[in-house]
C-alpha positions as CSV (number, residue, x, y, z in Angstrom):
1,X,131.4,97.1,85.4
2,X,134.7,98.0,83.2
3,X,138.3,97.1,82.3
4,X,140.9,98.8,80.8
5,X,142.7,97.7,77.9
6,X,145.9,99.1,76.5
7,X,146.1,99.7,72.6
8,X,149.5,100.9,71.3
9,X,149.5,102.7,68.6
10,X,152.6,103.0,65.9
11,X,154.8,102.0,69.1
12,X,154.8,105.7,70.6
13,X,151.2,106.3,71.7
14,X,149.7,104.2,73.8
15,X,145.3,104.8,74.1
16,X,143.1,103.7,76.9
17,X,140.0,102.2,76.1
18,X,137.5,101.4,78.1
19,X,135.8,98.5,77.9
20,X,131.5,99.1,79.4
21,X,129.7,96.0,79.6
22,X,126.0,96.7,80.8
23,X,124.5,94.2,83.6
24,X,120.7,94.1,83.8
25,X,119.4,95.8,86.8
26,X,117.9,92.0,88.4
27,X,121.5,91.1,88.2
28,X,122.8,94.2,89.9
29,X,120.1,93.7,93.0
30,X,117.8,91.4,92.7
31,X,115.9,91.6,96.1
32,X,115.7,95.2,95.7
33,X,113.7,94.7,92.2
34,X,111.3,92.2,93.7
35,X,110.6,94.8,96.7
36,X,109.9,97.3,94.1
37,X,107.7,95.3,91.9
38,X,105.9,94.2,95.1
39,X,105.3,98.0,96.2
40,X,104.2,99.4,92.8
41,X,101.8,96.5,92.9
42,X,101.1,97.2,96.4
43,X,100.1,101.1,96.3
44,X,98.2,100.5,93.0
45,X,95.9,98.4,94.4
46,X,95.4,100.8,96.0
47,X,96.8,100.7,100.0
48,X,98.3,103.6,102.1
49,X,102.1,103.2,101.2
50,X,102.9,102.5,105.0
51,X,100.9,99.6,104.8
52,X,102.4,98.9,102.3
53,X,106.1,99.0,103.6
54,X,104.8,97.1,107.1
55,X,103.0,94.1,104.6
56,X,106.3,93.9,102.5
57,X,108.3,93.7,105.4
58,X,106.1,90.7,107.5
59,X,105.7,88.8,104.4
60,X,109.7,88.9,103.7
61,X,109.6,87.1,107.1
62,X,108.0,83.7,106.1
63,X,110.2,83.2,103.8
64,X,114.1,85.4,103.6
65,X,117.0,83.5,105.8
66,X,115.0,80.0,104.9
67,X,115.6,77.3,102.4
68,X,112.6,76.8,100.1
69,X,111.6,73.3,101.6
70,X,111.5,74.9,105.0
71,X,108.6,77.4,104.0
72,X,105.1,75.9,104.6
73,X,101.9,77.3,104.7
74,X,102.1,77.8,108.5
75,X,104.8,80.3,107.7
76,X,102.7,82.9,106.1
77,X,99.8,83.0,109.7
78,X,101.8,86.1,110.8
79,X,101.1,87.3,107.2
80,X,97.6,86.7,106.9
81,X,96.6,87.5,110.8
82,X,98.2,91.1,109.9
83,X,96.7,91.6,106.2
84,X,93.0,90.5,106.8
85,X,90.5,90.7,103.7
86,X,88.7,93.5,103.2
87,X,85.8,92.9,100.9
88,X,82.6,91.8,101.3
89,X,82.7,88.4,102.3
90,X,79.2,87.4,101.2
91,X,80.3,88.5,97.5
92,X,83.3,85.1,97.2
93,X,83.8,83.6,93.8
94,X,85.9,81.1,93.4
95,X,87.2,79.2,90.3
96,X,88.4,76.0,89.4
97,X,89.8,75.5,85.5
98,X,88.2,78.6,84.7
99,X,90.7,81.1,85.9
100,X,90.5,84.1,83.0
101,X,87.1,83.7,82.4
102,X,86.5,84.0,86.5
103,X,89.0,87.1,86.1
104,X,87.0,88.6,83.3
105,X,84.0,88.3,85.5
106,X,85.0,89.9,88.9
107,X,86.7,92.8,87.0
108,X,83.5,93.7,85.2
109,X,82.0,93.0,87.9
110,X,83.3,94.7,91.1
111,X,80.9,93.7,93.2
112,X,82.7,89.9,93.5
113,X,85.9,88.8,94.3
114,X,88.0,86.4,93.6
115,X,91.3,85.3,95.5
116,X,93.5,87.4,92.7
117,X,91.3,90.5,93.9
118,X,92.5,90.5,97.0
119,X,95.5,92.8,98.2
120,X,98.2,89.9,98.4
121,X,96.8,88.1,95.9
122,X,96.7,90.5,93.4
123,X,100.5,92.3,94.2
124,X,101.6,88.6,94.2
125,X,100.2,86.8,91.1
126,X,102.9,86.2,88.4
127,X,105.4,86.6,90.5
128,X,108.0,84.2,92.1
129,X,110.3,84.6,95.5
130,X,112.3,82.6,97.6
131,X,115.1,82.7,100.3
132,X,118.0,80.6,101.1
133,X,119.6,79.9,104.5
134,X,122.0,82.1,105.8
135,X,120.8,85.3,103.4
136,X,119.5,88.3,103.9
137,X,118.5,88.1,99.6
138,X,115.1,87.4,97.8
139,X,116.0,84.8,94.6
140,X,113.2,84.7,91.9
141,X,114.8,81.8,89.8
142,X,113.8,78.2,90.2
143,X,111.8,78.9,93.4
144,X,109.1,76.3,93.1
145,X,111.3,73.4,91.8
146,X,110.8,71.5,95.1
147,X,107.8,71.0,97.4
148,X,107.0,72.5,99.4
149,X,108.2,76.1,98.6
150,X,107.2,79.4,99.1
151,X,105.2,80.0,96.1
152,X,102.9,77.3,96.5
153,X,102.6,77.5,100.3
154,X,101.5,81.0,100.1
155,X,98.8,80.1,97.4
156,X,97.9,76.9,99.5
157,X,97.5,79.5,102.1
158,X,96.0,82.3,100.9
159,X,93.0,79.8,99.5
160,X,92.6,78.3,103.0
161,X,91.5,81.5,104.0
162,X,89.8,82.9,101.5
163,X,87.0,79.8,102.0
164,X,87.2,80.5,105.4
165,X,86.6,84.3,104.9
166,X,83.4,83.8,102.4
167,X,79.8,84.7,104.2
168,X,76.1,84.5,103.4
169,X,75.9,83.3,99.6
170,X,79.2,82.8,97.6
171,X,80.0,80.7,94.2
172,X,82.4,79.1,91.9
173,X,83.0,79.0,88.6
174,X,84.0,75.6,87.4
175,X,83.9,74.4,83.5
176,X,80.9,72.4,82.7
177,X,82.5,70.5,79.6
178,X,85.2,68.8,81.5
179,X,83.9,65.2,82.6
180,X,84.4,66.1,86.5
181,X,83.9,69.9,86.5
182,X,84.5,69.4,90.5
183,X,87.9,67.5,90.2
184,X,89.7,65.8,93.2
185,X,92.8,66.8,94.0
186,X,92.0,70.7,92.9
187,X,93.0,73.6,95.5
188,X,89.4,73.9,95.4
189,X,88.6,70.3,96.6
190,X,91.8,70.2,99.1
191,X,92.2,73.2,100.7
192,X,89.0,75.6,99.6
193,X,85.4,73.0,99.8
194,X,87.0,71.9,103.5
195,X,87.5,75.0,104.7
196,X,83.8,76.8,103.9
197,X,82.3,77.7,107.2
198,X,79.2,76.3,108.5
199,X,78.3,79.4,110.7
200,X,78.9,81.8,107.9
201,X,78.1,80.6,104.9
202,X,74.7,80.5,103.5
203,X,74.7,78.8,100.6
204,X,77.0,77.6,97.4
205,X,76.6,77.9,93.9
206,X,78.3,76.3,91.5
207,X,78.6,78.5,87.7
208,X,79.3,75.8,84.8
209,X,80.9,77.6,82.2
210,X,79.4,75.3,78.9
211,X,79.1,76.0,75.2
212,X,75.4,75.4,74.9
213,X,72.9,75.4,77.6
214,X,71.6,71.9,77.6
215,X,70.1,71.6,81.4
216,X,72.0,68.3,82.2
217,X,75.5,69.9,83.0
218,X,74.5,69.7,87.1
219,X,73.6,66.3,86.9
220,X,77.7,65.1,86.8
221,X,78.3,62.8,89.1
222,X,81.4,64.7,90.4
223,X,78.8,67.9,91.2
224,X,76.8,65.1,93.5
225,X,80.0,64.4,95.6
226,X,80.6,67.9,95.9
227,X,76.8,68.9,96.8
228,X,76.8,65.7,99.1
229,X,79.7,67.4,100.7
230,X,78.2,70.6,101.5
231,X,75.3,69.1,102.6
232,X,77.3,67.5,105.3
233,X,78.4,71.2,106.0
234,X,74.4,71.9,106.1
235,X,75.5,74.9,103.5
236,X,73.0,74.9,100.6
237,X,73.8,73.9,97.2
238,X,72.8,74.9,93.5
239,X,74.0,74.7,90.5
240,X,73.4,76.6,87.1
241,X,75.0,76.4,83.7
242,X,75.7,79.8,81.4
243,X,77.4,80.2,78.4
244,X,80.5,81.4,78.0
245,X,79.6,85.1,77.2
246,X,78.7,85.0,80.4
247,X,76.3,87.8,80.3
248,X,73.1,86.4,82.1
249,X,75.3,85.1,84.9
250,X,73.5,87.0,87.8
């Protein structure tokens, strides 16, 4: 924007000055800033472009026109029953406390997958949205001050069905110097564990991430409660400790 500001000069000459003051761009349009961060993300993942535009568009519609309380995890189904998963279901890893190292792993290793390697999760992580009643705008500030709201119902979401994607033999990576490796009250214990499928998954095996290989890691009593809980599910379980390099893994 600019103003104008009259300068005279010796009481004859009057100069016109103009006055520049530079807005940054997420000022100017912030909704168009988000949509372009979400497409760049979007095609480098990479997906055809139109997909791209369709996904944008369907996933502005869980949340844009809505106040942040009034997004839930329901509101992302449209979302996820038009952006399935693509990769190989019986190659899941999830994580719990253990996120970089779990991201280390699967982009060394392209043969497994974790939630942030799918399509939305990767174009969304890091990223922040949300809507307000009555606007046709995408805000990125102070979206996930309240619960719920649409960053953490979409994560909620997305981890629902990623367990309920994974096949055959799938594994998580869970850090085997904390007390209770498989913590309650984890998106791993309240929305992931319950939502493994009987009729499609194999078997579960839980990685402990430790310092020194000392064989007693899987004997913590919060790995029995999760083992006893897959057993209810008739999935197998095992459990096996590595070192943090991480190298023997598989």
């Amino acid at each position: 924007m600019a103003s104008k500001k009259s300068l005279p000069i010796s009481g004859t000459l009057t100069v016109m000055v103009i006055v520049v003051v530079l807005v940054p761009s997420a000022m100017l349009d912030e909704t168009a800033v988000f949509r372009d961060t979400f497409m760049k993300k979007c095609v480098g993942y990479p997906e055809d472009k139109n997909t791209c535009k369709a996904t944008l568009a369907i996933f502005e519609e869980a949340y844009v026109g809505k106040d942040k309380t009034a997004v839930t995890e329901e509101s992302y189904n449209t979302l996820f029953d038009k952006t399935p998963f693509k990769h190989p279901c019986g190659k899941t890893m999830f994580w719990s406390g253990t996120y970089e190292l779990a991201s280390r792993f699967t982009q060394k290793r392209d043969n497994f997958y974790n939630v942030g390697d799918t399509l939305l999760g990767h174009v969304l992580t890091g990223m922040a949205w949300c809507g307000k009643a009555g606007s046709k705008e995408t805000f990125t500030d102070n979206c996930a001050d309240v619960f719920p709201n649409p960053v953490l119902s979409f994560w909620l979401k997305i981890s629902v069905k990623f367990a309920q994607y994974a096949c055959d033999d799938s594994y998580v990576m869970l850090d085997g110097e904390k007390d209770q490796p498989y913590y309650t009250g984890t998106v791993l214990d309240t929305h992931e564990v319950p939502n493994l499928q009987t009729n499609r998954l194999k078997s579960f095996t839980a990685i402990l991430v430790v310092n020194k290989e000392t064989g007693t890691k899987c004997n913590k009593e919060s790995l029995k409660n999760l083992s006893n809980i897959l057993k209810g599910k008739k999935i197998n379980y095992a459990c096996k400790e590595v070192t943090r390099s991480i190298k023997n893994c598989f």
